[in-house]
MARLOTOR-213013 format. One record per residue (C-alpha): residue number from 1; x, y, z; residue in three letters. Coordinates in steps of 0.5 Angstrom, whole numbers, plus 500, padded with zeros to 3 digits. Layout:
N
<atom resi="NUM" px="X" py="Y" pz="Z" resn="Ala"/>
...
END
This chain:
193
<atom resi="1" px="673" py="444" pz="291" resn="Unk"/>
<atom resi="2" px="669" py="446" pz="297" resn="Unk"/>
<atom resi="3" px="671" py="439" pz="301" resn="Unk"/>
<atom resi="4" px="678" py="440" pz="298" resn="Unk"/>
<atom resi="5" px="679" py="447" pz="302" resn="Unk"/>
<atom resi="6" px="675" py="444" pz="309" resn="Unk"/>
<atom resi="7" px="681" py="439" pz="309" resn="Unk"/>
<atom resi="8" px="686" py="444" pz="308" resn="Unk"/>
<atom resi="9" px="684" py="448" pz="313" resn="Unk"/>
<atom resi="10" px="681" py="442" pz="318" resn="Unk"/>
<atom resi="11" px="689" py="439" pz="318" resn="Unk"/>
<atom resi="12" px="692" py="445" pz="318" resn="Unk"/>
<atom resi="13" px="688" py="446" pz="325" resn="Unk"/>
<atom resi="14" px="690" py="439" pz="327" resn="Unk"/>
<atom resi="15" px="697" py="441" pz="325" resn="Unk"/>
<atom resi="16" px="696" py="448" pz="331" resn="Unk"/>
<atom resi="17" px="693" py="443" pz="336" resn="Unk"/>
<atom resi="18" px="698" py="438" pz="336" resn="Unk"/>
<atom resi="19" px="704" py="442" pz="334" resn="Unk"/>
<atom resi="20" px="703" py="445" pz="341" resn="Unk"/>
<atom resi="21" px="701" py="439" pz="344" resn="Unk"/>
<atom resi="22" px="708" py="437" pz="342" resn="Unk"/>
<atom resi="23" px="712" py="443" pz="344" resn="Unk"/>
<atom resi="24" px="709" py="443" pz="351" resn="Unk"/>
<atom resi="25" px="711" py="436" pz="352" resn="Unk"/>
<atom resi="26" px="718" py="438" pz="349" resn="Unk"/>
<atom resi="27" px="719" py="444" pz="354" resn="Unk"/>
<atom resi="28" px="717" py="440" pz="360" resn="Unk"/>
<atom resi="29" px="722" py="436" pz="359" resn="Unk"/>
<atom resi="30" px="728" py="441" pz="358" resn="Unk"/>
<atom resi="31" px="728" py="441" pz="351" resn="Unk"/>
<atom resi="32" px="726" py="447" pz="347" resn="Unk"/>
<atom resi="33" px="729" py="447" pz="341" resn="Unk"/>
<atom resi="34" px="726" py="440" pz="339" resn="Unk"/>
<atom resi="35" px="719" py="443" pz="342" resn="Unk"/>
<atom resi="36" px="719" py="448" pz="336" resn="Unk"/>
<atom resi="37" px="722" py="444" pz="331" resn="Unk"/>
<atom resi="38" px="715" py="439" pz="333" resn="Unk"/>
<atom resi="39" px="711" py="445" pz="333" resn="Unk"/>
<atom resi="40" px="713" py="448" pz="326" resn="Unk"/>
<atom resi="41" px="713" py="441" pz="323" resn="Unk"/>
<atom resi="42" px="707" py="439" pz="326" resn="Unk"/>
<atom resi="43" px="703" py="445" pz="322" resn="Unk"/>
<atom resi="44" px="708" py="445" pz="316" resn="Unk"/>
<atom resi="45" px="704" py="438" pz="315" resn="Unk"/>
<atom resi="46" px="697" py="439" pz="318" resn="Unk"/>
<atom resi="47" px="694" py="440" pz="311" resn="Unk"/>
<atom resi="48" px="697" py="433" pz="309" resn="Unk"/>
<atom resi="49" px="693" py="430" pz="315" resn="Unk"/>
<atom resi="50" px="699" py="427" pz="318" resn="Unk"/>
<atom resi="51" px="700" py="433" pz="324" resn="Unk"/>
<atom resi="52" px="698" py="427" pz="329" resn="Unk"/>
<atom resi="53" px="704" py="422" pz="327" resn="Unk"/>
<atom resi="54" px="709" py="428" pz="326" resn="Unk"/>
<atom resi="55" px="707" py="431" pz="333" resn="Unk"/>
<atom resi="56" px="708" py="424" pz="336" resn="Unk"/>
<atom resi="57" px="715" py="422" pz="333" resn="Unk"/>
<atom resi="58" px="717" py="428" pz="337" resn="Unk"/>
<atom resi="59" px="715" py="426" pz="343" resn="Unk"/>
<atom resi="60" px="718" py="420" pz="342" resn="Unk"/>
<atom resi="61" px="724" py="423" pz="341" resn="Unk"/>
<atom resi="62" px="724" py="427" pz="347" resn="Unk"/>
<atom resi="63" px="723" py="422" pz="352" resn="Unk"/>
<atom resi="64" px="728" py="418" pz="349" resn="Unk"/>
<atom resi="65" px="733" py="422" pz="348" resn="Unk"/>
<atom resi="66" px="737" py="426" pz="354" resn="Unk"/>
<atom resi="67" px="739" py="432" pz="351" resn="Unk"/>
<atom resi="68" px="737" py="438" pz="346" resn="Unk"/>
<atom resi="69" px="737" py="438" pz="338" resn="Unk"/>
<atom resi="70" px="744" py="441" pz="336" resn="Unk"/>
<atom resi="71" px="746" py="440" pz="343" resn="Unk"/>
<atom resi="72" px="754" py="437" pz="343" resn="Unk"/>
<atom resi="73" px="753" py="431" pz="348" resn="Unk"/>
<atom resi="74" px="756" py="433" pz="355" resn="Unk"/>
<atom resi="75" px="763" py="431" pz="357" resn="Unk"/>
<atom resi="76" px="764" py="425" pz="362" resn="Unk"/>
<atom resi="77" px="757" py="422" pz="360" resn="Unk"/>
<atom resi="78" px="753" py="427" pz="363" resn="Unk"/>
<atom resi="79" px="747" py="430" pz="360" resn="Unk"/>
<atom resi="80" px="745" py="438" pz="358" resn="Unk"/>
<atom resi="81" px="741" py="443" pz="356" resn="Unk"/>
<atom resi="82" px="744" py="448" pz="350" resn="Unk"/>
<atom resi="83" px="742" py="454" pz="347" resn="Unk"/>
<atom resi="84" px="745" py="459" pz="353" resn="Unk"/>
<atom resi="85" px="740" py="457" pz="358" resn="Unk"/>
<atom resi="86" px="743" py="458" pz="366" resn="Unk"/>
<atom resi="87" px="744" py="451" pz="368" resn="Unk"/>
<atom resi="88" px="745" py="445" pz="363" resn="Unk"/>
<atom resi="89" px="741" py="439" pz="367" resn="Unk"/>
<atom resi="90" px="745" py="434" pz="371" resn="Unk"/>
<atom resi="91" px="751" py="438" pz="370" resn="Unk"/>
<atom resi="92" px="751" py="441" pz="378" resn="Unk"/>
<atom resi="93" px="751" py="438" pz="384" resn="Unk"/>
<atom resi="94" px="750" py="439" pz="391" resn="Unk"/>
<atom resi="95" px="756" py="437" pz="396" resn="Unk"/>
<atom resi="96" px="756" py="435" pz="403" resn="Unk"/>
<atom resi="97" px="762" py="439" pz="405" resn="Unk"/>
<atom resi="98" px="762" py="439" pz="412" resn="Unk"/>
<atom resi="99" px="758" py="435" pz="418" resn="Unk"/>
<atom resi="100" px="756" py="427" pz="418" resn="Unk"/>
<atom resi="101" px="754" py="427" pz="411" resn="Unk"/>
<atom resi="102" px="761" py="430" pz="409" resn="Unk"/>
<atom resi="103" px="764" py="427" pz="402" resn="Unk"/>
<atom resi="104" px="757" py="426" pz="399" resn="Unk"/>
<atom resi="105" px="754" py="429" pz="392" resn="Unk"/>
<atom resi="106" px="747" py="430" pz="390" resn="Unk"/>
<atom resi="107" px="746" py="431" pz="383" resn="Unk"/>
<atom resi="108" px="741" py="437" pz="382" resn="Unk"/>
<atom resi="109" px="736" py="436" pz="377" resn="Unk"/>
<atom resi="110" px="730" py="432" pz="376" resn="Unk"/>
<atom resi="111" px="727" py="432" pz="383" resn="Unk"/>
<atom resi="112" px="727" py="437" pz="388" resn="Unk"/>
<atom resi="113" px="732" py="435" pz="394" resn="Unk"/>
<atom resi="114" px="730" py="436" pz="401" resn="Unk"/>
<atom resi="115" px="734" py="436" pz="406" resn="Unk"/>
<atom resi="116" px="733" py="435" pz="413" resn="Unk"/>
<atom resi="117" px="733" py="429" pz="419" resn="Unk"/>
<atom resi="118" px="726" py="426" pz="416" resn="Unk"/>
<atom resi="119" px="727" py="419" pz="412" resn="Unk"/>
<atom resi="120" px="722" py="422" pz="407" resn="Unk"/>
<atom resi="121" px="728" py="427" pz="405" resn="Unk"/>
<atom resi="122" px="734" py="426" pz="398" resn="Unk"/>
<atom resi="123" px="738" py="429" pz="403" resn="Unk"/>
<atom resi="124" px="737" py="425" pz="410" resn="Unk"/>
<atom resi="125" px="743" py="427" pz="416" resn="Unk"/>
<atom resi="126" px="742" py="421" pz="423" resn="Unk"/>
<atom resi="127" px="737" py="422" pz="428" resn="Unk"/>
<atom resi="128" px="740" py="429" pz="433" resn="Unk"/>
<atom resi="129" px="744" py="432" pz="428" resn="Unk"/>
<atom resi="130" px="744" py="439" pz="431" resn="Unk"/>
<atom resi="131" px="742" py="444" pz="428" resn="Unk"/>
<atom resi="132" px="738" py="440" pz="422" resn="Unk"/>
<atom resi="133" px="730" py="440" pz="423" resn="Unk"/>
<atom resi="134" px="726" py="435" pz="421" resn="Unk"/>
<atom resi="135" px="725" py="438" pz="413" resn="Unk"/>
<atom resi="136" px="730" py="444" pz="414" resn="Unk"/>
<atom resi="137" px="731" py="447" pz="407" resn="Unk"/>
<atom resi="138" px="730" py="444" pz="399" resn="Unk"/>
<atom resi="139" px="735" py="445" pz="393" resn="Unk"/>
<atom resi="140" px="731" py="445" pz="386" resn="Unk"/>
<atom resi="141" px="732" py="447" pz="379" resn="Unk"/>
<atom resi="142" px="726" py="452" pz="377" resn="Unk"/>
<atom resi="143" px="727" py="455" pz="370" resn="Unk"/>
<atom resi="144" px="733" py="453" pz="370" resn="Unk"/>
<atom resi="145" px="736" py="456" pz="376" resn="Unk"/>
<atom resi="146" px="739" py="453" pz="382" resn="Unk"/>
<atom resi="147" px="734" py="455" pz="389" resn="Unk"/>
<atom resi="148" px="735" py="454" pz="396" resn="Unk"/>
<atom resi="149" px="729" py="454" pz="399" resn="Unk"/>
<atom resi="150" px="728" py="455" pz="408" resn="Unk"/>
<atom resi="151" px="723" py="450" pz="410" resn="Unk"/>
<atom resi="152" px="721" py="454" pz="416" resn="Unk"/>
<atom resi="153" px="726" py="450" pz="419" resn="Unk"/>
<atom resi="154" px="728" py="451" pz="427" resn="Unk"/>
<atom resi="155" px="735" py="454" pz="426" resn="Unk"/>
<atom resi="156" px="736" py="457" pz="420" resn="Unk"/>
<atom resi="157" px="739" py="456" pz="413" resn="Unk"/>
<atom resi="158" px="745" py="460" pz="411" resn="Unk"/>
<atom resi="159" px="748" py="463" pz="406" resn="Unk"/>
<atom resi="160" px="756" py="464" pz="406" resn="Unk"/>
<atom resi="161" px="755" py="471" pz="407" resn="Unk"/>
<atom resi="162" px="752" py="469" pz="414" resn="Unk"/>
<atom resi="163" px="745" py="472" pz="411" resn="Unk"/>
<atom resi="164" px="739" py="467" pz="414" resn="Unk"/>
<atom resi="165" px="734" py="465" pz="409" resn="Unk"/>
<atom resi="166" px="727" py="468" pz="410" resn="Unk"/>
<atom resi="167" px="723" py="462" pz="411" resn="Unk"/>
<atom resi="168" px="719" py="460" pz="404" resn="Unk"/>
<atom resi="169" px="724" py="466" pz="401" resn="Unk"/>
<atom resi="170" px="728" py="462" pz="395" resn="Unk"/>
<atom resi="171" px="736" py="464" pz="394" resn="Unk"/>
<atom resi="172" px="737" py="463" pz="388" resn="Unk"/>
<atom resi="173" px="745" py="459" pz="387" resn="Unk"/>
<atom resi="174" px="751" py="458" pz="383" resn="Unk"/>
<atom resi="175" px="757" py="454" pz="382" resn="Unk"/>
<atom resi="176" px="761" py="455" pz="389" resn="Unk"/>
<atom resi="177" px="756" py="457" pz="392" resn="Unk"/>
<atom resi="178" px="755" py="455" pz="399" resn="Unk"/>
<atom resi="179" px="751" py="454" pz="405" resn="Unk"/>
<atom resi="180" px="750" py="452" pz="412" resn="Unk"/>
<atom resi="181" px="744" py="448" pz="416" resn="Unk"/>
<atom resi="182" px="744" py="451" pz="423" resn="Unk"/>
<atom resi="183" px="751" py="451" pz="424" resn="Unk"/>
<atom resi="184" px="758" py="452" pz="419" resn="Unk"/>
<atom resi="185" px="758" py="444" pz="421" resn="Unk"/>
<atom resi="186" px="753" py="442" pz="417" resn="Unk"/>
<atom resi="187" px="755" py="446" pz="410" resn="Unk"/>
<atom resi="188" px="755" py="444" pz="403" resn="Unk"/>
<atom resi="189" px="756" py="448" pz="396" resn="Unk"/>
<atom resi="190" px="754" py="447" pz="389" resn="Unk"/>
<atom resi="191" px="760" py="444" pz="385" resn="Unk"/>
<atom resi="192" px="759" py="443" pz="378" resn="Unk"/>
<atom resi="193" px="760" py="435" pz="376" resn="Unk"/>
END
């Protein structure tokens, strides 16, 4: 009997430590839902040692998969979070409105996008475009919201208010947003996709 009890208990804690395991690799991925769906499975099935496949199925699934359990597929083939968070991913963009990049859109989403005239940056305007330092400013997604980021650049982001950025000091943007790099000739703004 004693034994019997030991294992209960021994998958049980099995079925925490990967449960959570799994819940984390999920919420890193932006899926939520399907990281607490892992967690309570993974401990639901502890006690019948099969917490450790249960957990990696999950993880499977949210490498695999683009979006959220129960999240409708967004339209036009882009891809989404669900359950009310503040930007579904890859459903904003960044547009080059004005300046030598005019007409571009940069998907906002997975990796920050530097903007500046160094080749290293997502967003690389030509050698002597003035106003646009080497790496002038970052637009990236944190906890769902949408940042724009000086980069204690020469001369300065803008918002359309006319407000310089503080250097280091994140703004945070929504859709039709818009900002400038140095001069209203370098502008873009954050379009939905």
């Amino acid at each position: 009997m004693f034994d019997l009890f030991a294992l209960v208990v021994f998958g049980l804690g099995s079925g925490v430590v990967w449960g959570l395991i799994a819940r984390v690799l999920c919420r890193k991925r932006g899926m939520f839902a399907l990281g607490e769906r892992a967690f309570w499975t993974s401990l639901c099935v502890g006690p019948f040692l099969l917490a450790f496949p249960v957990a990696l199925t999950f993880v499977i699934v949210a490498t695999i998969r683009d979006r959220d359990v129960g999240v409708p597929a967004a339209p036009y083939g882009g891809t989404s979070y669900g359950g009310g968070y503040a930007v579904p991913v890859n459903s904003l963009v960044l547009q080059c409105t004005s300046g030598p990049l005019a007409g571009q859109n940069y998907v906002i989403g997975g990796a920050p996008l530097t903007i500046g005239v160094d080749l290293s940056n997502a967003v690389c305007f030509p050698q002597g475009t003035p106003g646009v330092s080497r790496r002038h400013c970052v637009v990236h997604l944190q906890n769902n919201m949408v940042l724009l980021t000086d980069l204690s650049s020469r001369y300065g982001t803008y918002l359309s208010t006319g407000q310089r950025l503080r250097p280091q000091s994140p703004a945070v943007l929504g859709p039709g947003s818009v900002f400038w790099l140095g001069t209203p000739g370098c502008q873009f703004q954050i379009a939905r996709a």
